[in-house]
C-alpha positions as a Markdown table, in Angstrom:
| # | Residue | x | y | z |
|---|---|---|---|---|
| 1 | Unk | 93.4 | 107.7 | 109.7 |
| 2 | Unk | 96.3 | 108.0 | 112.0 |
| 3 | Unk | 96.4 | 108.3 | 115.7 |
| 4 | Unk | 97.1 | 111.5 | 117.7 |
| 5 | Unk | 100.1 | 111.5 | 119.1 |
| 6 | Unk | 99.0 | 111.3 | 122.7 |
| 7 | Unk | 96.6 | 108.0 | 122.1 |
| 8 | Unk | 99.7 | 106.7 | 120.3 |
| 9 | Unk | 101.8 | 106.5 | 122.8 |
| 10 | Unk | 99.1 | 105.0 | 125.8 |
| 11 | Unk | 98.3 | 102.5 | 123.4 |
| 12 | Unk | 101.9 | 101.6 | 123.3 |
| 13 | Unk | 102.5 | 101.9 | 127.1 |
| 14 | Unk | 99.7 | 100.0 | 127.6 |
| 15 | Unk | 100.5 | 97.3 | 125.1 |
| 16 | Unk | 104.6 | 97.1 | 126.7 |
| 17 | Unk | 103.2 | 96.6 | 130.0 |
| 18 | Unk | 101.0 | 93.8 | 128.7 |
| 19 | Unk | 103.9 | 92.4 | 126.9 |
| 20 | Unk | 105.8 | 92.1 | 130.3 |
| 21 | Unk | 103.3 | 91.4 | 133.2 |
| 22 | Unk | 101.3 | 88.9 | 130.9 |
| 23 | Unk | 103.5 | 87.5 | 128.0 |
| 24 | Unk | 106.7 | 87.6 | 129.0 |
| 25 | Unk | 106.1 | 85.6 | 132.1 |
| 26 | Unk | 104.6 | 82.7 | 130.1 |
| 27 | Unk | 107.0 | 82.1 | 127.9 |
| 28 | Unk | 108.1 | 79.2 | 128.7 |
| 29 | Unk | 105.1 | 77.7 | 129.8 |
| 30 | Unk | 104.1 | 78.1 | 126.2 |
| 31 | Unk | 107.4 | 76.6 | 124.7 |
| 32 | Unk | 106.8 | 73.6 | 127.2 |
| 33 | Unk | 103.3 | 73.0 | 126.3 |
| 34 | Unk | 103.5 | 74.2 | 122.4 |
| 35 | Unk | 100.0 | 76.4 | 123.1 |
| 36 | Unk | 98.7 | 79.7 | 124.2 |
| 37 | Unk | 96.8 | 79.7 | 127.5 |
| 38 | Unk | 92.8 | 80.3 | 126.3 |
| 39 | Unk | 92.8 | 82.7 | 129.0 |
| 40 | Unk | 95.5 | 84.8 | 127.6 |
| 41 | Unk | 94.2 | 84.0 | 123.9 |
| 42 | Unk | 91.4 | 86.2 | 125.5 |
| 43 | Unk | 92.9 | 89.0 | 126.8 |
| 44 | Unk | 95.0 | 89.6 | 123.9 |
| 45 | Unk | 91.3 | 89.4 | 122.3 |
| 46 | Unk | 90.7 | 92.0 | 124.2 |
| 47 | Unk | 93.8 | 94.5 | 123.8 |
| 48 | Unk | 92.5 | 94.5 | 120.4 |
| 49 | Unk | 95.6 | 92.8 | 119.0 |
| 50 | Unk | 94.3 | 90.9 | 116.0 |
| 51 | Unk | 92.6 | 93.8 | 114.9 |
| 52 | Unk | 95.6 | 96.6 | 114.7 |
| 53 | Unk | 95.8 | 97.1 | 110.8 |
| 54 | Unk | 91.8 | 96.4 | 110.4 |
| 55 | Unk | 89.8 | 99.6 | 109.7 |
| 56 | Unk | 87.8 | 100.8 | 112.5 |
| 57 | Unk | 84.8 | 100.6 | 110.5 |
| 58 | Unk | 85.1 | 96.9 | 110.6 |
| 59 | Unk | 85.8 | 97.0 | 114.6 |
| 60 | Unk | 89.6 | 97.2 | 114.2 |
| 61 | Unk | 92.4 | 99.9 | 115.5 |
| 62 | Unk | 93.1 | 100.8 | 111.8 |
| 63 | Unk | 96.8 | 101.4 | 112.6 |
| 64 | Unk | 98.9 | 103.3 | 110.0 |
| 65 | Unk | 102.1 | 101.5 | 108.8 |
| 66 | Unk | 104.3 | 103.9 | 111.0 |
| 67 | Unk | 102.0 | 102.9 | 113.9 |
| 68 | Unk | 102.1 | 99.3 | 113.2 |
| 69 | Unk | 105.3 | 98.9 | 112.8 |
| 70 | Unk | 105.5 | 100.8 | 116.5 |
| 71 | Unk | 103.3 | 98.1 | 117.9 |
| 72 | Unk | 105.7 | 95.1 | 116.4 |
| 73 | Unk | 108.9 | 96.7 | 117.8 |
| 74 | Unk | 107.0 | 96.0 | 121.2 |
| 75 | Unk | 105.5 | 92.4 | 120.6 |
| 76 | Unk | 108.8 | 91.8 | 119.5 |
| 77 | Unk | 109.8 | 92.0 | 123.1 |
| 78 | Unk | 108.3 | 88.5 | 123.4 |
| 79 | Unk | 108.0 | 85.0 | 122.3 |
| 80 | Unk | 107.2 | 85.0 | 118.3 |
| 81 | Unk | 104.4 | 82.7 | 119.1 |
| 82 | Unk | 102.0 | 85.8 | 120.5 |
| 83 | Unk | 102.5 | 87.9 | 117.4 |
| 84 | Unk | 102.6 | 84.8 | 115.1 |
| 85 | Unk | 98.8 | 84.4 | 116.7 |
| 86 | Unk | 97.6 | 88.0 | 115.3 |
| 87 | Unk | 99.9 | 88.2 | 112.7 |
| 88 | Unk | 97.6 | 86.4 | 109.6 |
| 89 | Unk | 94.7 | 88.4 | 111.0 |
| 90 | Unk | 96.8 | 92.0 | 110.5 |
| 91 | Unk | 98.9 | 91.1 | 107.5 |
| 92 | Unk | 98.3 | 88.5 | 104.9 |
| 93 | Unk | 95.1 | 87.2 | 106.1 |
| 94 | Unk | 93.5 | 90.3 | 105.6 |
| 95 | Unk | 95.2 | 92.8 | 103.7 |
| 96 | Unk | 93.6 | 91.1 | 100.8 |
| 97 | Unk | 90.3 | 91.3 | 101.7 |
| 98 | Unk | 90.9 | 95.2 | 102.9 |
| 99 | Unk | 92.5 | 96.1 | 99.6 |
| 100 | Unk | 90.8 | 93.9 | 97.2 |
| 101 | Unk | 87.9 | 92.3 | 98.3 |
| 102 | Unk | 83.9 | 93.1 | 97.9 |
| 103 | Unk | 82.0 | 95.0 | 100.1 |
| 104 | Unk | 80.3 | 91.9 | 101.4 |
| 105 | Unk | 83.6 | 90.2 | 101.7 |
| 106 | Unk | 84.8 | 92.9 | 104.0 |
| 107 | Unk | 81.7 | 93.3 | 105.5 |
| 108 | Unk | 81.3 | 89.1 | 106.2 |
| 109 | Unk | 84.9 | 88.5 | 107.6 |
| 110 | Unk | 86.9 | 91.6 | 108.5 |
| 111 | Unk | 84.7 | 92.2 | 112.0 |
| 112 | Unk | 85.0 | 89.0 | 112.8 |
| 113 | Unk | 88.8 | 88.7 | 112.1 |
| 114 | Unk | 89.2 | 92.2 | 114.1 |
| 115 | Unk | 87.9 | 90.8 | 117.3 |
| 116 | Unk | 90.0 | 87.5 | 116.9 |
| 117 | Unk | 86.6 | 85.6 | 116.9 |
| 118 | Unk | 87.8 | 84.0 | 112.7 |
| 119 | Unk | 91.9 | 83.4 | 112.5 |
| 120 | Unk | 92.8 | 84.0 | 108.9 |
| 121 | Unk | 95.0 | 82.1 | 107.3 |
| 122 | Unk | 97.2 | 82.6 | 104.1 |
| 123 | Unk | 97.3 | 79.2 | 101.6 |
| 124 | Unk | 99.9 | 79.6 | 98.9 |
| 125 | Unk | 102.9 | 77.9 | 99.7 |
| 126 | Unk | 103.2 | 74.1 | 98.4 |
| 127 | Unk | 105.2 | 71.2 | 98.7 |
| 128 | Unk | 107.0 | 72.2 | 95.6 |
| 129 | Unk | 106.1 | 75.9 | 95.3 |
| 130 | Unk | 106.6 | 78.5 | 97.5 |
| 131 | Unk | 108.9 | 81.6 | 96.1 |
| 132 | Unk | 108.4 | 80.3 | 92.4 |
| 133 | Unk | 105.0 | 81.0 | 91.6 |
| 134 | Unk | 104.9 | 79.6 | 88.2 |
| 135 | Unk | 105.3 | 76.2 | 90.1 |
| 136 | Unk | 102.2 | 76.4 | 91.8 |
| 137 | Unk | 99.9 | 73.2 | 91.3 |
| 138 | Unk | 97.0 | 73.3 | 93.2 |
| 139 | Unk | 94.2 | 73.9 | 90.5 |
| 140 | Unk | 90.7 | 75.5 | 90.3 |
| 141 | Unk | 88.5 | 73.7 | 87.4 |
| 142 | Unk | 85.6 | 76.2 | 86.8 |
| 143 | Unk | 82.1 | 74.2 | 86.7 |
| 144 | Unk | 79.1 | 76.5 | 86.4 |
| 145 | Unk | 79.5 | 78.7 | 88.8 |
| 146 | Unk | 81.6 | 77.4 | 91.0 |
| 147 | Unk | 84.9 | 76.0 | 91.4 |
| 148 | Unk | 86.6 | 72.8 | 91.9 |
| 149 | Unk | 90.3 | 73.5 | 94.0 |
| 150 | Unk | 92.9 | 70.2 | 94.7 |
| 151 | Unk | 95.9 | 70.5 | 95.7 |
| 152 | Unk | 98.0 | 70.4 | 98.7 |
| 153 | Unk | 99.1 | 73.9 | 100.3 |
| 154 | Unk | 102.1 | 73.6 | 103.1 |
| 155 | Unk | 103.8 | 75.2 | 106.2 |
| 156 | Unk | 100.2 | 77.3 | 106.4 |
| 157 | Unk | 100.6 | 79.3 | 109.7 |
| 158 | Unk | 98.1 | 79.5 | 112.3 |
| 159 | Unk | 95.9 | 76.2 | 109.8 |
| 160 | Unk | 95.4 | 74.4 | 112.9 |
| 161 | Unk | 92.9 | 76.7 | 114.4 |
| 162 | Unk | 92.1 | 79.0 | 110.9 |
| 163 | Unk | 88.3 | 80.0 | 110.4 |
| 164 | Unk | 89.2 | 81.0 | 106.8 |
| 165 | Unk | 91.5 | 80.4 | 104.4 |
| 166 | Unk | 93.2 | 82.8 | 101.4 |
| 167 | Unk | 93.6 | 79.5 | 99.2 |
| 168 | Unk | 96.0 | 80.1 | 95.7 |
| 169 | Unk | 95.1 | 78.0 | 93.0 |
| 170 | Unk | 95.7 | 78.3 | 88.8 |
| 171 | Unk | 92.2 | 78.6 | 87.2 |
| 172 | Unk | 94.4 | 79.1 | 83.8 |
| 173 | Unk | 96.0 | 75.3 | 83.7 |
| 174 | Unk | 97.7 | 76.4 | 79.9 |
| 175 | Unk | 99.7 | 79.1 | 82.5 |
| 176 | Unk | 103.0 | 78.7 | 83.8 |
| 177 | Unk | 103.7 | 81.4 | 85.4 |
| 178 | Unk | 101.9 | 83.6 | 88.8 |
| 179 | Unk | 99.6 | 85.2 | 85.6 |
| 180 | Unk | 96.8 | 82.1 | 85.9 |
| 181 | Unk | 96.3 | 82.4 | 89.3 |
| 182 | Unk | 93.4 | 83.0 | 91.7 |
| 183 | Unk | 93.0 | 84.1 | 95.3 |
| 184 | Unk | 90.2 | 82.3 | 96.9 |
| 185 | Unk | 88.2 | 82.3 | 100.9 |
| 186 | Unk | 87.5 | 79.0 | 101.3 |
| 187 | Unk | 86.4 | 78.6 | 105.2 |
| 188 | Unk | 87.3 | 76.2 | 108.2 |
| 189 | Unk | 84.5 | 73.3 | 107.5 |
| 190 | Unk | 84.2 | 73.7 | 103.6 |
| 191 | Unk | 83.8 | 69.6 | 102.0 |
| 192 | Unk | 87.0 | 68.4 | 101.5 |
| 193 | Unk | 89.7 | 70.7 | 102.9 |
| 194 | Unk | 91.4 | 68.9 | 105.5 |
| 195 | Unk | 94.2 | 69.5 | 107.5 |
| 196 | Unk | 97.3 | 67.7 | 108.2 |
| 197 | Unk | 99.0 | 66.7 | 111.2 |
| 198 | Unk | 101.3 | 70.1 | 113.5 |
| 199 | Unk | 104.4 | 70.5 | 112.1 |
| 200 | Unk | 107.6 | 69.5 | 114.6 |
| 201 | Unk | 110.3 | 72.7 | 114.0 |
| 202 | Unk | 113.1 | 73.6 | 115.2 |
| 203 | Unk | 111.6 | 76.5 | 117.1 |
| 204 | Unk | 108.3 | 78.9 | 117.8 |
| 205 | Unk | 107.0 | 76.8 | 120.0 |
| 206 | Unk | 103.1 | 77.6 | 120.3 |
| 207 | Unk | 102.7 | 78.7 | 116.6 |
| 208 | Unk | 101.2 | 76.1 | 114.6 |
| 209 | Unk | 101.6 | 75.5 | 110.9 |
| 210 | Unk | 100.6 | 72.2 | 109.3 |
| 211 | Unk | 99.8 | 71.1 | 105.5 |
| 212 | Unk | 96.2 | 72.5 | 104.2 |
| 213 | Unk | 94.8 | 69.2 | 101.7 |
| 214 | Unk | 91.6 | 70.2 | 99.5 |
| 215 | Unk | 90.1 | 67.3 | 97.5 |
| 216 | Unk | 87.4 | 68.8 | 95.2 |
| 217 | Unk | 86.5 | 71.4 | 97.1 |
| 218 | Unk | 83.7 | 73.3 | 95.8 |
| 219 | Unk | 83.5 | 77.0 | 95.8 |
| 220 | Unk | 81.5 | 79.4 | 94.2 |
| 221 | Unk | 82.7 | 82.0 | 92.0 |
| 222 | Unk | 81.9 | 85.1 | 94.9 |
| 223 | Unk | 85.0 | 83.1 | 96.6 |
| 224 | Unk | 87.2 | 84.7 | 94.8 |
| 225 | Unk | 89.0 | 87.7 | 96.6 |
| 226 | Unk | 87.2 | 90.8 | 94.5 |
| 227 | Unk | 84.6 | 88.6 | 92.8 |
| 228 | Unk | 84.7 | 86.8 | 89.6 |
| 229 | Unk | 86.3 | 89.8 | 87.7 |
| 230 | Unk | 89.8 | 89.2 | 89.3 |
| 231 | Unk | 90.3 | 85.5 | 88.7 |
| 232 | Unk | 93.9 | 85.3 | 87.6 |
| 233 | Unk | 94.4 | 88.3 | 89.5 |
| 234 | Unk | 95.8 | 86.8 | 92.6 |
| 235 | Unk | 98.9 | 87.3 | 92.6 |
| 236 | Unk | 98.7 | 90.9 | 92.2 |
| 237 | Unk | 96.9 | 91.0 | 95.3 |
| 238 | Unk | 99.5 | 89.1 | 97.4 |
| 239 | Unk | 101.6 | 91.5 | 96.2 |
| 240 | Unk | 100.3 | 94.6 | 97.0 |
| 241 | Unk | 100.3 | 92.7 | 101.0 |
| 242 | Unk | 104.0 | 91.7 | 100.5 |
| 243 | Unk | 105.6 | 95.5 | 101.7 |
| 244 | Unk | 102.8 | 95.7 | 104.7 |
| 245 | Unk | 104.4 | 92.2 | 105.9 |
| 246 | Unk | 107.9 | 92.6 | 105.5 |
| 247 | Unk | 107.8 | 96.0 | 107.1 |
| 248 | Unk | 106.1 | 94.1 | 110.0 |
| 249 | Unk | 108.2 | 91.4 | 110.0 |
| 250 | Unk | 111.1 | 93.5 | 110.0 |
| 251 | Unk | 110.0 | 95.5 | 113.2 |
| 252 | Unk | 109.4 | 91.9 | 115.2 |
| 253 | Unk | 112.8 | 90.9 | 114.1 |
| 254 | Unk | 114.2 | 94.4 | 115.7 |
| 255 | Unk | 111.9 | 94.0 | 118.8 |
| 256 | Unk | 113.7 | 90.8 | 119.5 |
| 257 | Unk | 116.8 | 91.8 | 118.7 |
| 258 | Unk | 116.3 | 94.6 | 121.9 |
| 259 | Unk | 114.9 | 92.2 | 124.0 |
| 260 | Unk | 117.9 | 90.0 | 123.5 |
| 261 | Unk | 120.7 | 92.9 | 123.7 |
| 262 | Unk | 118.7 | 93.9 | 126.9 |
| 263 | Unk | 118.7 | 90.3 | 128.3 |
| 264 | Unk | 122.6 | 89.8 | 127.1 |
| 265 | Unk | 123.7 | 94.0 | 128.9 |
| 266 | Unk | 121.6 | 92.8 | 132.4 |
| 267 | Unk | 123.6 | 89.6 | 132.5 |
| 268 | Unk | 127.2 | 90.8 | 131.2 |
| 269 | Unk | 126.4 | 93.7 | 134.8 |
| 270 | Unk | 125.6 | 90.9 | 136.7 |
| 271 | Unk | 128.2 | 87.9 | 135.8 |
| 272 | Unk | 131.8 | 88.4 | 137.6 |
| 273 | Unk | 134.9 | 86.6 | 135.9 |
| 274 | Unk | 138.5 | 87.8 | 137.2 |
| 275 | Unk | 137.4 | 89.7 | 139.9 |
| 276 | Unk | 134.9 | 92.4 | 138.1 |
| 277 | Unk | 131.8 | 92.1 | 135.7 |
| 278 | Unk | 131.9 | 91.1 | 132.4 |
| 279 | Unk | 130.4 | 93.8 | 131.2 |
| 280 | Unk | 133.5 | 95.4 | 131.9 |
| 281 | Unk | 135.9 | 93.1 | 129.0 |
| 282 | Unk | 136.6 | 95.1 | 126.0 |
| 283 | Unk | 135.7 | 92.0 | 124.0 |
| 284 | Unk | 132.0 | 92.0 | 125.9 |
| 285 | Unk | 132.0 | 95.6 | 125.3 |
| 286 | Unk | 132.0 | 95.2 | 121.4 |
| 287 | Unk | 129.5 | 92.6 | 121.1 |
| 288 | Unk | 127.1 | 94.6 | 122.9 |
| 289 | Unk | 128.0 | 97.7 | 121.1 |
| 290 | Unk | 128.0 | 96.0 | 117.3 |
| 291 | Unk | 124.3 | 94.8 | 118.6 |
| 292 | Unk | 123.1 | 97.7 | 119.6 |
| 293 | Unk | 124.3 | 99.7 | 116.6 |
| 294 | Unk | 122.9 | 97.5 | 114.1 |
| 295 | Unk | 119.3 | 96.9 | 116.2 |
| 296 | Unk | 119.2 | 101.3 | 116.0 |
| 297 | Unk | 120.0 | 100.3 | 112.3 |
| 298 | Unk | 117.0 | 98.6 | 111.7 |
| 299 | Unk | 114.8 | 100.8 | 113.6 |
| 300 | Unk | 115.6 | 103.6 | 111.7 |
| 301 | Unk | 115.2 | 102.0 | 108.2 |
| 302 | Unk | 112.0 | 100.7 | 109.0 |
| 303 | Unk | 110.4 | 103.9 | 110.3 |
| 304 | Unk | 111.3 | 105.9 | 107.7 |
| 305 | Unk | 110.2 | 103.1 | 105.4 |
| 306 | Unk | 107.1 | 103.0 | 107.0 |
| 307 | Unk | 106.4 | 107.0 | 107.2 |
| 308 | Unk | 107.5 | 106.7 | 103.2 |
| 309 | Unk | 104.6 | 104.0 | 102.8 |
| 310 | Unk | 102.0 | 106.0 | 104.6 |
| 311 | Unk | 102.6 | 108.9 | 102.4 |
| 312 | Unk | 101.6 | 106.4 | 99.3 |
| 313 | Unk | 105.3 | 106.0 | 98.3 |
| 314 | Unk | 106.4 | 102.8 | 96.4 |
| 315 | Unk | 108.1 | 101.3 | 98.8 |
| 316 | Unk | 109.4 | 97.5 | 97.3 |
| 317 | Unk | 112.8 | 98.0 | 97.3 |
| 318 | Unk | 113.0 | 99.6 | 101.1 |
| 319 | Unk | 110.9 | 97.2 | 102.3 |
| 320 | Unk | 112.6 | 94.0 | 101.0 |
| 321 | Unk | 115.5 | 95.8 | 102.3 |
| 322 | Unk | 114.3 | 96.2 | 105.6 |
| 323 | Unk | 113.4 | 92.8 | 105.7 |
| 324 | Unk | 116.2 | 91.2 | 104.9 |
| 325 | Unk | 118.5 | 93.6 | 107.1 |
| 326 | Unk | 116.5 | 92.8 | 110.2 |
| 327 | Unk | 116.0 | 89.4 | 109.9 |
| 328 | Unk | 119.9 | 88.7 | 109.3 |
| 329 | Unk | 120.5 | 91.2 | 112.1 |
| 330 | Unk | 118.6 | 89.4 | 114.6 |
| 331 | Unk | 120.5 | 86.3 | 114.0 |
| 332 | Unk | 123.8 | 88.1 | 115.0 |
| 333 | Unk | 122.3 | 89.5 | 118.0 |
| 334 | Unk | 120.8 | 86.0 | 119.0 |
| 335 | Unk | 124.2 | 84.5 | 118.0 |
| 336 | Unk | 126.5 | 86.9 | 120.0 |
| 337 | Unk | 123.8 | 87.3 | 122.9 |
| 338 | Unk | 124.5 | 83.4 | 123.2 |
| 339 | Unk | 128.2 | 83.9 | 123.4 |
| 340 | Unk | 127.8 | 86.6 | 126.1 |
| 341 | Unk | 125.8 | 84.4 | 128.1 |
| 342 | Unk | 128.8 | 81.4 | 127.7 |
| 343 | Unk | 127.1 | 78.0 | 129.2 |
| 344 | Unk | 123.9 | 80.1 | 130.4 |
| 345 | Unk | 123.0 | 80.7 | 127.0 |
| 346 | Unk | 123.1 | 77.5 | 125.9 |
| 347 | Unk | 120.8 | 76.6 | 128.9 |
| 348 | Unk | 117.6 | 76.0 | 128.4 |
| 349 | Unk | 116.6 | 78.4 | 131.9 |
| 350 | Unk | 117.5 | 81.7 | 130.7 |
| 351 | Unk | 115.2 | 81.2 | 127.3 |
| 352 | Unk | 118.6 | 82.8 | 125.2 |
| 353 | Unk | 118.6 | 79.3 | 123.7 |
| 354 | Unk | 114.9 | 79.3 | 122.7 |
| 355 | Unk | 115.5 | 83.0 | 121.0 |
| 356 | Unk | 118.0 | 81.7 | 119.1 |
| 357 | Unk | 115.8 | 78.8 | 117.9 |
| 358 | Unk | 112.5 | 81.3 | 117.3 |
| 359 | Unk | 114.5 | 83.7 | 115.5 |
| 360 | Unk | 115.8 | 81.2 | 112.7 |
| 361 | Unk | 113.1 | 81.9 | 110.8 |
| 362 | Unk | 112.9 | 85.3 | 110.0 |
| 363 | Unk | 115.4 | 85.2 | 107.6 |
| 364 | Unk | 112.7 | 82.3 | 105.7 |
| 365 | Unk | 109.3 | 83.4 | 105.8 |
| 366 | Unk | 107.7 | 86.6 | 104.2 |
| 367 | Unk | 110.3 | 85.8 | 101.3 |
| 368 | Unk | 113.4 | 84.1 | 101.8 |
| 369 | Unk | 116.9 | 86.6 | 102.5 |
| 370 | Unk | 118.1 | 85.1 | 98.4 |
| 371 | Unk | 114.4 | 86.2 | 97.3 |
| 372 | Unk | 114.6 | 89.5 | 98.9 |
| 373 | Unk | 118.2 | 90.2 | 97.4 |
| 374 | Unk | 116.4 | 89.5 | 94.0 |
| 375 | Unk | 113.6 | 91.8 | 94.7 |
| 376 | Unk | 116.0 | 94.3 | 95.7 |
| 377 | Unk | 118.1 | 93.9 | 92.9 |
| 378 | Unk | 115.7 | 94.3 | 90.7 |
| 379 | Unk | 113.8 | 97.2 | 92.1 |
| 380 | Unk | 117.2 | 99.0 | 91.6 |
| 381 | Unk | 117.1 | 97.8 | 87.9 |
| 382 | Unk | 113.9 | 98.9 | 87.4 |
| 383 | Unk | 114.6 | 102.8 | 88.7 |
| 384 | Unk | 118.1 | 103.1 | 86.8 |
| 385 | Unk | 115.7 | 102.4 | 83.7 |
| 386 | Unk | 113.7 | 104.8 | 84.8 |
């Protein structure tokens, strides 16, 4: 159920002054100390943040895609690592459980993952599996009534401090493709899932990933996402997340890509060369302007993506699309935002540098730029076929 108009838009001023008298100013405390304050870990607790695509009959906002995609273009305004912190408890975390699961799945996790008291997290990539799924190794031997998972998952965001975890594993070993496999909630605590040490990257400073290690783990069979009738149906249901995430995605990628063009327009007003602003060189002029028309770009694509999803349209194709445009766009806007800053925006101070860094992976997670093209591709197969 969608919001009125009017609540829509105070939730959304409301959330963009939070965004800059709260998150904004601690960036780079978080960058320096690779963590989110507890005290603001509470507050965004208590904007209801990590419940915005959770139904309110489970104590979330219940956002509609339009309206959630309206929320990312403003936490986009900030460091990745806030978002990245809701982000498995909106999107692939529980998406599953909302679309698939059992009523006393829902009813066990999704309050809990609305008010931010569980962080979900989503298991399926692996040391060597990630966009092939007919790779994947980490197995699920049935035994009774229960079932045995090894494997090693890796990159798992927000593992460090995860209350549950959407683990992938092949309960069909004669399978070689994404057919034999199964989508399980194994939580924090279970025998035998362990986690491995924080990941060093190059960027997103405050968002944790780390390798997820299960060594006979034992499940039982009402683990499965759906119940025992949908084992070897879990890819299906990571599917039917994938458009939900991308769309998201894609709207962080154009909230940063604002943020930045804002940042690079206030500096370019303010820095003199030769006697006038820079803002004022032709060649300043263009960067600004080629940034600013493909940010409106992306906006548009993914709002009318997003009002095409909400009216129960298949939306694959658009959403890979707007997926892969934003997340390469934002990497123009960081790079150029760079260049108009010259030696400032290499600097550590004015956080351009750290942008730069943060942004890098968009164009990786939630499907690769090469595995969206494919997707893409195909979708436009598919519909020539008819």
């Amino acid at each position: 159920m969608s919001l009125d108009a009017e609540t829509l838009a105070q939730f959304l001023e409301t959330l963009d002054r939070f965004v800059k008298e709260r998150l904004i100013p601690n960036e780079a405390k978080v960058a320096d100390d690779d963590a989110i304050p507890a005290e603001l870990v509470q507050e965004i607790r208590d904007m209801g943040l990590f419940g915005l695509s959770i139904p309110e009959e489970y104590g979330g906002i219940g956002l509609t895609m339009y309206e959630e995609v309206q929320a990312a273009f403003v936490l986009g305004q900030t460091s990745p690592a806030f978002r990245s912190l809701v982000g498995t408890n909106n999107g692939i975390g529980s998406q599953g459980i909302i679309i698939d699961g059992t009523a006393e799945q829902k009813a066990t996790y999704l309050p809990r993952l609305a008010t931010g008291e569980l962080i979900a997290s989503f298991a399926l990539t692996e040391p060597e599996a990630g966009s092939d799924a007919g790779s994947l190794r980490t197995s699920a031997r049935k035994e009774g009534d229960h079932y045995i998972l090894n494997g090693t998952k890796r990159y798992i965001t927000n593992a460090p401090r995860a209350g549950l975890f959407t683990v992938f594993a092949r309960t069909d070993a004669t399978s070689k493709t994404s057919a034999g496999v199964t989508a399980f909630l194994v939580e924090a605590g279970t025998p035998g899932l362990s986690l491995g040490p924080i990941d060093r990257k190059m960027g997103q400073k405050g968002s944790h990933t780390c390798d997820v290690i299960l060594e006979d783990v034992r499940v039982p069979a009402s683990a499965i996402i759906g119940g025992p009738a949908r084992e070897g149906l879990g890819f299906k249901t990571a599917m039917k997340v994938l458009d939900r995430g991308r769309l998201h995605i894609s709207a962080v990628c154009t909230g940063a890509a604002e943020r930045l063009i804002r940042d690079s327009l206030s500096y370019a007003m303010d820095r003199k060369q030769f006697g006038e602003p820079i803002a004022e060189k032709q060649l300043i002029q263009a960067m600004l302007a080629d940034s600013r028309t493909e940010a409106f770009a992306a906006r548009c694509m993914i709002e009318e993506t997003a009002r095409r999803k909400d009216a129960g349209r298949n939306v694959s194709t658009e959403a890979a699309s707007c997926k892969m445009y934003a997340s390469e766009m934002v990497g123009r806007v960081a790079d150029r935002a760079v260049q108009i800053h010259g030696g400032a925006g290499y600097i550590a101070d004015y956080g351009i540098e750290r942008f730069y860094r943060d942004v890098r992976l968009f164009r990786i997670y939630e499907g690769t730029t090469q595995i969206q093209q494919i997707v893409i591709a195909k979708g436009m197969m598919k519909e020539a076929q008819g």
